[in-house]
N, C-alpha and C positions, 0 to 999 in steps of 0.2 A: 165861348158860345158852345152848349149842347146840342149837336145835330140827333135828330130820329132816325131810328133805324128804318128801313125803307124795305116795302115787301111789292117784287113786281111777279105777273102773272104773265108768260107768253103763249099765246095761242097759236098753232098751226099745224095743220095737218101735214107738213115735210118735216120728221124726224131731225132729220141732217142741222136744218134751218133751226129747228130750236136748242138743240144740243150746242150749236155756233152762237147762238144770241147768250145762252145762259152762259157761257164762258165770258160770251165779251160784257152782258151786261152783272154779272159774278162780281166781277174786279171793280165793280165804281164803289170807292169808300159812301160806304153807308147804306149800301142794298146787304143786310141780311137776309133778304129770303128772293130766292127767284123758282116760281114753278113754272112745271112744263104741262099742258095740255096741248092734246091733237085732235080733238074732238070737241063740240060743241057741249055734249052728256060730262066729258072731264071739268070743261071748264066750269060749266053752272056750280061742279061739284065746290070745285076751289073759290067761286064767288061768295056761295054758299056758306063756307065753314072757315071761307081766314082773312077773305075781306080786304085786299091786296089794293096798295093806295095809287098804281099803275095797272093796266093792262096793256099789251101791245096787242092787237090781232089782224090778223089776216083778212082779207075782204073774202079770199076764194076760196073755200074750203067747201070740201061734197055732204052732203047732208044739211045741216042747218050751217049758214055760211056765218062769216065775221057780221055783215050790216044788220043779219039775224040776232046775233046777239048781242053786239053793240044795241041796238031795241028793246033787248029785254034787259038789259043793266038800267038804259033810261027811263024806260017803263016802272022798275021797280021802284018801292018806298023806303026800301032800304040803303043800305052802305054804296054811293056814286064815288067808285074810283076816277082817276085820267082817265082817257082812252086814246091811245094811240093806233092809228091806222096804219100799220105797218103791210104794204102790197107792192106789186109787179102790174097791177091793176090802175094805169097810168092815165085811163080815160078821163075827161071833165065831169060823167055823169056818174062816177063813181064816186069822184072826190064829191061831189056837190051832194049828193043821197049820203055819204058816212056825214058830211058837217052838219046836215038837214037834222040826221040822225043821233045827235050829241057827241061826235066825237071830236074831242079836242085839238087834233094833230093828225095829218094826212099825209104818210110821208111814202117814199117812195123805196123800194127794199134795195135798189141797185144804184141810189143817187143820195139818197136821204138816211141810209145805218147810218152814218157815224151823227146823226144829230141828237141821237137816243141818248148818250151820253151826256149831253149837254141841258135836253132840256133834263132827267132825272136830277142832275146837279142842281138846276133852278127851282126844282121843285122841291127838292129836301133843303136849300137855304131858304126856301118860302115857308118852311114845315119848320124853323128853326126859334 
C-alpha cells in the first residue's frame, strides 16, 4: 500500500509552541511538509499557495484569532483542509463556537498533544 505524503500547517502565535509541535509532528512517517505561521496574514499566506491537508490552530492569538480563521477556511470555495483546534482555551463556549465553526477536532494543548499523532496517522491511511 502507497501512503501520501502529508503536508501540515501549524498556527500560533508562541514561537517556542510551534518550533515543539514541528519537531514532534516532523517525525510521523508520512508528513513531508510541516509549516509554521504566527500570524493570521502568515497563515492565509500558506492556505493560499500550498493548500496543506491539516491545520492545527490556536483559538487565542492577538489580532485575527484561530475561530477567525478557522471561518474563513469554511467560508472559502476553495481547498478545505482538517482543522484541528489545538488551545489552553478549555471553556465549553469555546469548544462549542470552533465545532459550530467547522473544525474538526477540539483538542486540548496540555491534555490532548499526543492525540495529534494519532489522528494524522488515521488520516493519511484514510488518504491511502
Amino acid at each position: 500500500m502507497k501512503y501520501p505524503s502529508f503536508h501540515v500547517l501549524l498556527v500560533d502565535d508562541m514561537k517556542i509552541i510551534l518550533q515543539k509541535m514541528k519537531m514532534f509532528i516532523s517525525n510521523i512517517p508520512y508528513v513531508t511538509r510541516v509549516d509554521t505561521a504566527s500570524s493570521a496574514q502568515e497563515a492565509f499566506t500558506f492556505l493560499h499557495t500550498s493548500n496543506p491537508e491539516l491545520v492545527v490552530l490556536d483559538v487565542n492569538m492577538p489580532g485575527t484569532n484561530g475561530i477567525e480563521i478557522l471561518q474563513s477556511i469554511r467560508k472559502s470555495t476553495g481547498h478545505q483542509p482538517i482543522v484541528i483546534m489545538l488551545t489552553n482555551e478549555t471553556g465549553s463556549q469555546f469548544k462549542e463556537t470552533c465545532l459550530q465553526s467547522g473544525a474538526d477536532y477540539y483538542l486540548d494543548k496540555s491534555r490532548d498533544f499526543l492525540k495529534i499523532p494519532i489522528i494524522i496517522g488515521e488520516l493519511i491511511a484514510k488518504r491511502a
